[in-house]
C-alpha positions, 0 to 999 in steps of 0.5 A: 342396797347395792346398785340401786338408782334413784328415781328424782322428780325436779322442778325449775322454777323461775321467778324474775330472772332467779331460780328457787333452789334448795339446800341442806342446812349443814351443806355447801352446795344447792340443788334444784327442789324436789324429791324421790318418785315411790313405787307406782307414783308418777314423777309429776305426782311425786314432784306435787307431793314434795313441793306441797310438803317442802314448801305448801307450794301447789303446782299446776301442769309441770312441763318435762324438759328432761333428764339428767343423770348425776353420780355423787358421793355422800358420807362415804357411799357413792350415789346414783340417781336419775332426776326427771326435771320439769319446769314451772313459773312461780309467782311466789317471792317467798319460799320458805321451808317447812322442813327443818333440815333444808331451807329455799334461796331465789339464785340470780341467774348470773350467780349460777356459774360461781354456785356449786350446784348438785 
């Protein structure tokens, strides 16, 4: 569809000084866990929905921190989207995919600067 924007709920998660990320198997940068908002879905359901199906991880009161916009170009087709981000404490060491095509790294901190982060 021309023009359209997607609506991207997404989570901060620390653990120990470390941030969960994800990641495409067959990709070189990170980006933080998450998914797409449906129509009439709120972003904080949508966000429960995606880390319950990525990760079976249950999320209690994600607290809004804000937006970003971000502009990328994927096989050829520019992107654009709007992620609604919202932080969380976990105290899960373990984040193990449940998808095949992604997979989930805990980044120090001070690794952040050096990664590329989408």
């Amino acid at each position: 569809m021309k023009n359209q924007i997607e609506i991207i709920a997404r989570a901060v998660i620390l653990n120990r000084g470390r941030i969960l990320f994800c990641r495409l198997k067959k990709a070189d940068y990170h980006f933080l866990p998450g998914g797409h908002v449906k129509s009439g879905e709120k972003a904080k359901q949508a966000l429960r929905r995606e880390l319950k199906e990525e990760l079976r991880l249950k999320i209690k009161n994600p607290e809004f921190i804000g937006a970003v916009e971000n502009f990328y170009k994927k096989m050829k087709k520019q992107h654009h989207e709007i992620n609604l981000v919202f932080y969380l404490r976990s105290a899960a060491r373990d984040a193990v995919s449940k998808e095949g095509h992604i997979q989930f790294n805990w980044l120090d901190i001070t690794l952040l600067p050096k990664t590329k982060i989408l």
